[in-house]
C-alpha positions as CSV (number, residue, x, y, z in Angstrom):
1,X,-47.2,42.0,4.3
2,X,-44.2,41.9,6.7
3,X,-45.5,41.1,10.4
4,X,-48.7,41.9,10.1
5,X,-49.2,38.4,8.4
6,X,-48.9,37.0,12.5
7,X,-51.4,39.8,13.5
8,X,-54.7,37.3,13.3
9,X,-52.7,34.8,15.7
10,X,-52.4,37.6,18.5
11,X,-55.3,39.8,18.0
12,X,-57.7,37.3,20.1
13,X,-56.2,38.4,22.8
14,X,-58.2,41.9,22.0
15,X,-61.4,40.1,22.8
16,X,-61.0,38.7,26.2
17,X,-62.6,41.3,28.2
18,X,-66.0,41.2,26.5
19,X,-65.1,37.5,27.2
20,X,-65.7,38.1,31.0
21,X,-67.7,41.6,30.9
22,X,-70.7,40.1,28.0
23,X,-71.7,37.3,30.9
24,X,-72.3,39.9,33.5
25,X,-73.8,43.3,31.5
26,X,-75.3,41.7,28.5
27,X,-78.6,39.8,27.5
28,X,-77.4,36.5,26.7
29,X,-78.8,36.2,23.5
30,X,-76.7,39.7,22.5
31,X,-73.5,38.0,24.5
32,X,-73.9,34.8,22.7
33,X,-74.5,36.1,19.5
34,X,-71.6,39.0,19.6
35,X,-69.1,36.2,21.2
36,X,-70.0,33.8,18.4
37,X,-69.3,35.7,15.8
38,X,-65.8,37.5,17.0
39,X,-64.7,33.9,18.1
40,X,-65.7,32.5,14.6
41,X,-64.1,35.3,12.5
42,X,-60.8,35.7,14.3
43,X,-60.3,31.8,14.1
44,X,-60.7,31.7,10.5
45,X,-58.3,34.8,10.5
46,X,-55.9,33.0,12.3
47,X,-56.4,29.6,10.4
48,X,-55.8,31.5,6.9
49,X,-52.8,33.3,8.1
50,X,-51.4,30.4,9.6
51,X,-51.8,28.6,6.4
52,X,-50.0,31.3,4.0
53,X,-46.9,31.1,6.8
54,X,-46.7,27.4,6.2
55,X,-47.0,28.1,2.2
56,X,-44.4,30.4,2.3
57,X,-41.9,29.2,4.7
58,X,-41.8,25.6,3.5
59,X,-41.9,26.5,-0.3
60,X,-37.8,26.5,-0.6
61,X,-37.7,23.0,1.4
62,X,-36.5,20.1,-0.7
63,X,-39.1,17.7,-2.0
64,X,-41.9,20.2,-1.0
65,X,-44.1,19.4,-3.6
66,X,-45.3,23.2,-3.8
67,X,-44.0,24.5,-7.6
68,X,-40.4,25.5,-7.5
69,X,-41.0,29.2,-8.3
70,X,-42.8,29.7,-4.8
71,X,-39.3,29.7,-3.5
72,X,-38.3,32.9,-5.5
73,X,-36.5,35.2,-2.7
74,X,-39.7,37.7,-3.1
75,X,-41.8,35.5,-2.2
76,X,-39.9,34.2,1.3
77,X,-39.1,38.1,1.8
78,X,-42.5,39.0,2.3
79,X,-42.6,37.0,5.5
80,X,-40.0,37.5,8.4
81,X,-38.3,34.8,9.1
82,X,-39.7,32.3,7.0
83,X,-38.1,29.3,6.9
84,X,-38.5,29.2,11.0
85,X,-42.4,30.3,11.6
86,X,-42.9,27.6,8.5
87,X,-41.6,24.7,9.8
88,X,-43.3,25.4,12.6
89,X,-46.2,26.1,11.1
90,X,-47.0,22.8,9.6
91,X,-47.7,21.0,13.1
92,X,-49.6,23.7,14.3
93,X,-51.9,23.9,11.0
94,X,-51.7,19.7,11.3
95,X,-53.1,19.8,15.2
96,X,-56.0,22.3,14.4
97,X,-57.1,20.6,11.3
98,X,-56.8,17.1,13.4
99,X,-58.7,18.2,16.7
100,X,-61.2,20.0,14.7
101,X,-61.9,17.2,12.2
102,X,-62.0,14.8,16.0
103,X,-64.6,17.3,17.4
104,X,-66.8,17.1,14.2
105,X,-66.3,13.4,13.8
106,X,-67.4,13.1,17.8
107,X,-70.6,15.7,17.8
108,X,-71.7,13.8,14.2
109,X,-71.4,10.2,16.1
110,X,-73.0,11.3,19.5
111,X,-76.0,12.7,17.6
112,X,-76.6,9.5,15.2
113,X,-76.1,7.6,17.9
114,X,-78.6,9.2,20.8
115,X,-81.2,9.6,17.2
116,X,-80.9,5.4,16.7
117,X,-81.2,4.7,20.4
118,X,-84.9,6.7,19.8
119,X,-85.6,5.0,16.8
120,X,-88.2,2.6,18.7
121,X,-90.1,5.8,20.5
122,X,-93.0,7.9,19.4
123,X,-91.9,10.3,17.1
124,X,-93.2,13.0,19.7
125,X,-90.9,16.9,20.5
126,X,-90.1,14.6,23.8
127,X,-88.4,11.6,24.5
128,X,-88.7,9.8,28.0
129,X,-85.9,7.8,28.5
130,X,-86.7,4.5,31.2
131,X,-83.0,5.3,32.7
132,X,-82.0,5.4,36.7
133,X,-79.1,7.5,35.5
134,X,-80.8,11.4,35.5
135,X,-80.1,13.4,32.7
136,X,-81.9,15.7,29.6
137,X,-80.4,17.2,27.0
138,X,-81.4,18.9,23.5
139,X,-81.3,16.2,20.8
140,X,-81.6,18.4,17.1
141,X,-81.6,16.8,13.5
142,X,-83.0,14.0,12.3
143,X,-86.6,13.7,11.8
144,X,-87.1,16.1,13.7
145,X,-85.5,18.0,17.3
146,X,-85.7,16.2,20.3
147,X,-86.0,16.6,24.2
148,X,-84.2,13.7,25.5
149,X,-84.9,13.1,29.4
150,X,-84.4,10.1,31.7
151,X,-87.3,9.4,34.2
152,X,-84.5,9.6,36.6
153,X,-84.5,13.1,36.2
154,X,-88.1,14.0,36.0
155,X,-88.3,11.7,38.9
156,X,-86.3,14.2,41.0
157,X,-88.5,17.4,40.2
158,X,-91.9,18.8,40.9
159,X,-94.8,19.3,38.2
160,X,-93.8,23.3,37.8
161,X,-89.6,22.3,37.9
162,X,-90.7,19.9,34.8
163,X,-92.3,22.9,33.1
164,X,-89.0,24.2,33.3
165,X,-86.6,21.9,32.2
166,X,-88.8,21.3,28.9
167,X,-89.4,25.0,28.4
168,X,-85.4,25.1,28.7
169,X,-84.5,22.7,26.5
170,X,-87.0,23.7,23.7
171,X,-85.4,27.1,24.1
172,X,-82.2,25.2,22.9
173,X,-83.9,23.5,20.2
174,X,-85.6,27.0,18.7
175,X,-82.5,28.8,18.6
176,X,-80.1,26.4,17.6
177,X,-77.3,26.6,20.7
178,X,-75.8,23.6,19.6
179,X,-74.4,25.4,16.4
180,X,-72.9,28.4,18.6
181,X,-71.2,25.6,21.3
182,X,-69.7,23.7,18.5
183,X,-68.5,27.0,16.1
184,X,-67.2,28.4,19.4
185,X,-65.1,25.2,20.4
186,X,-63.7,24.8,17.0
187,X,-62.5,28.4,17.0
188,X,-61.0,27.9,20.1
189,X,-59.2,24.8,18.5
190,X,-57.9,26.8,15.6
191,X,-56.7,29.2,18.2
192,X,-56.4,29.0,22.1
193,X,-55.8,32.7,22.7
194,X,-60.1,31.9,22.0
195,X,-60.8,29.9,24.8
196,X,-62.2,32.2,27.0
197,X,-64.8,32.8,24.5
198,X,-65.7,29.5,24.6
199,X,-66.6,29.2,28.1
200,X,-68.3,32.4,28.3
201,X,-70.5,31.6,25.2
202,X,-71.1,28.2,27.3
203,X,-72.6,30.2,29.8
204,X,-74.7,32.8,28.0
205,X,-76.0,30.0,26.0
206,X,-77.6,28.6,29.0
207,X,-78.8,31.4,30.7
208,X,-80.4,32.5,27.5
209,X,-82.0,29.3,27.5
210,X,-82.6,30.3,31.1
211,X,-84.6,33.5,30.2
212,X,-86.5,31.9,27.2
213,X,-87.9,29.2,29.8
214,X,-88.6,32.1,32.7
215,X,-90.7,33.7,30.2
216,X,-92.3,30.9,28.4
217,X,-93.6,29.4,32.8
218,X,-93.9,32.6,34.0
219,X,-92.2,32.2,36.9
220,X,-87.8,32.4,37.2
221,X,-87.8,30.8,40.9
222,X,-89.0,27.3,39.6
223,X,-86.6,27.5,36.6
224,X,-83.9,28.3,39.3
225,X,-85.2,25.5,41.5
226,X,-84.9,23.2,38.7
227,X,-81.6,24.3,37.3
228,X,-79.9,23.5,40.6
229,X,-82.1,20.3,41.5
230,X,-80.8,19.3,38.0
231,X,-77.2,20.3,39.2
232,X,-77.1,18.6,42.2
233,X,-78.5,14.8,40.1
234,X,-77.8,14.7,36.8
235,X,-74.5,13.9,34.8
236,X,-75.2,16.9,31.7
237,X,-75.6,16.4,28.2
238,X,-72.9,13.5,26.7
239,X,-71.4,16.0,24.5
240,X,-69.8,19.4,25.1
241,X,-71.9,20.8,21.6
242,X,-74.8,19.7,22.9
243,X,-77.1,22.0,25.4
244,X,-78.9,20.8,28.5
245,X,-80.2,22.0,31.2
246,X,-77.8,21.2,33.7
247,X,-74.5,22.1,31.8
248,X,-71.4,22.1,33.8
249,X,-70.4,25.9,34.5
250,X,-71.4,28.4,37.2
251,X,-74.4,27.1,38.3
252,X,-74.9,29.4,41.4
253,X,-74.3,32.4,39.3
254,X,-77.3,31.4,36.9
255,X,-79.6,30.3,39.8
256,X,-78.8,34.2,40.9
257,X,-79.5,35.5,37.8
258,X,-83.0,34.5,37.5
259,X,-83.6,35.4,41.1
260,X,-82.9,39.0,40.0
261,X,-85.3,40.6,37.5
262,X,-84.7,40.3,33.7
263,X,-82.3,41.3,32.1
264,X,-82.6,44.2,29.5
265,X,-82.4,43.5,26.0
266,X,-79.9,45.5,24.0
267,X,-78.9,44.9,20.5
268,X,-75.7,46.6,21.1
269,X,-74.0,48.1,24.7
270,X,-73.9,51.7,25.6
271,X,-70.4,53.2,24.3
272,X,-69.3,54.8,27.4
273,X,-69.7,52.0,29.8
274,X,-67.1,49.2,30.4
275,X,-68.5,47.1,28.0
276,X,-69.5,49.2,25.7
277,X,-65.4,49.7,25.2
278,X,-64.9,46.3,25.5
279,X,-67.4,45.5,22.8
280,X,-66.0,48.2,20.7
281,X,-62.8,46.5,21.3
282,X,-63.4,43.1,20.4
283,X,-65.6,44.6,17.4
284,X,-61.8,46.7,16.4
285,X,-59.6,43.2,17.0
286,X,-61.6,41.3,14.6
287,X,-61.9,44.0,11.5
288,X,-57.9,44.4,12.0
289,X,-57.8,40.4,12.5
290,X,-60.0,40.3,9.1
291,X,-58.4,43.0,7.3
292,X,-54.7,41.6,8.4
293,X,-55.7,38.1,7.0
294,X,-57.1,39.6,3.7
295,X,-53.9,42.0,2.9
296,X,-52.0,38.7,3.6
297,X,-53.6,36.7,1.5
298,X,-54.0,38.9,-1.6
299,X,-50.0,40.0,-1.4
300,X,-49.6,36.3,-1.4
301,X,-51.5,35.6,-4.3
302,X,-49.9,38.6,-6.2
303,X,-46.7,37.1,-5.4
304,X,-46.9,33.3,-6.3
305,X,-48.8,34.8,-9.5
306,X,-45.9,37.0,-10.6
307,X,-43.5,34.0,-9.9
308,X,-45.3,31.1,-11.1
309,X,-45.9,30.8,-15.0
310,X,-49.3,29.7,-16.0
């Protein structure tokens, strides 16, 4: 197993040009699904590895109450310095399990909260909120998924703008962006070499939502025009895992992009373009990340088998 048991902790770092090149050359439903899925695969690499280095570093510690025979010398061979990288394993596996566990416990209580605060309202796809504070965001679960809006907000924009921003946030609703913001932010949690990743599925999770509501009006100026009247008034959605249409993040650049023409849709990047390799890349990172992650853990099995009587 040797070194390549810290392998999944680094490897991120092979995934931060499609990070940056996915916003600009990719649809951003491909970006958003393709980011998604590295992000959530290395961090669960990274989380596994980090948890056999804690296992095996802390196994010779007195009072550890892991079986004695874990601290056979074979097993604290097979990873490099093991009693350091263990001890210091145990408050970085603590601090992702605790800010992962805080940012489930938050997006759960925001969402039963904003779902109570609607319990006295038709039980219509759209919620109009009587608020002087402008805002609208995509509400799912409960009885059903919501478009929550203030009449602050709706207040601020013209009949075709208001197309728009329900268009937008339906798209958010119909492909379920909430679950790629919040797998995205606990993978960056487990591991920050992620975090770039984060933002940039942030982005292409609105302008896909963007491109959705284009299509679904017919027309990208007043989805522009509403995006940055929404900008300019509203205070976004009151929790980072939730989707809105005025999400903090480069609003100019969106505006721009839907003042170009579409973009193409591509299930996968052309090879010899710069994101093509950096798609190939990222695509390399994680089966190494996953592969490094699965040697570990079956040596480590092998080895606590052999020196633990059943």
């Amino acid at each position: 197993m040797g070194v390549f048991v810290f392998l999944p902790l680094v490897l991120p770092l092979t995934a931060w040009p499609i990070a940056r090149l996915a916003e600009q050359h990719l649809h951003p439903r491909t970006a958003t699904r393709l980011l998604t899925a590295v992000a959530a695969v290395m961090a669960l690499c990274s989380t596994v590895c980090l948890a056999l280095v804690m296992v095996v570093g802390t196994a010779q510690l007195p009072g550890n109450p892991l079986p004695d025979a874990w601290s056979d010398p074979e097993v604290r061979a097979a990873v490099p310095y093991d009693e350091v990288v263990g001890k210091a394993a145990i408050p970085a596996l603590c601090a992702v399990v605790a800010a992962s566990a805080r940012t489930l416990w938050r997006h759960g209580r925001v969402r039963r909260r904003a779902h109570r605060a609607l319990a006295g309202l038709p039980g219509t796809g759209v919620a109009v909120l009587p608020d002087e504070v402008p805002y609208a965001y995509a509400l799912p679960g409960g009885r059903r998924d919501r478009v929550v809006v203030s009449t602050a907000l709706l207040d601020c924009l013209e009949a075709g703008e208001r197309r728009a921003l329900f268009a937008h946030e339906r798209a958010h609703l119909a492909a379920r962006h909430h679950c790629y913001l919040l797998a995205v932010r606990l993978a960056a949690l487990a591991n920050p070499f992620l975090r770039p990743l984060r933002t940039a599925v942030s982005y292409t999770a609105e302008r896909w939502a963007d491109e959705a509501a284009a299509r679904a009006v017919g027309d990208r100026r007043a989805v522009a025009t509403a995006i940055g009247k929404a900008a300019l008034v509203s205070r976004g959605t009151p929790v980072a895992t939730l989707a809105g249409l005025a999400a903090p993040g480069p609003v100019p650049r969106r505006v721009a992009a839907l003042l170009r023409p579409a973009p193409a849709v591509r299930t996968w990047p052309p090879v010899f373009t710069s994101v093509g390799l950096a798609a190939w890349a990222a695509a390399a990172g994680t089966a190494v990340s996953a592969m490094s992650s699965a040697n570990a853990a079956v040596t480590m099995f092998l080895i606590l088998r052999a020196a633990t009587p059943f």
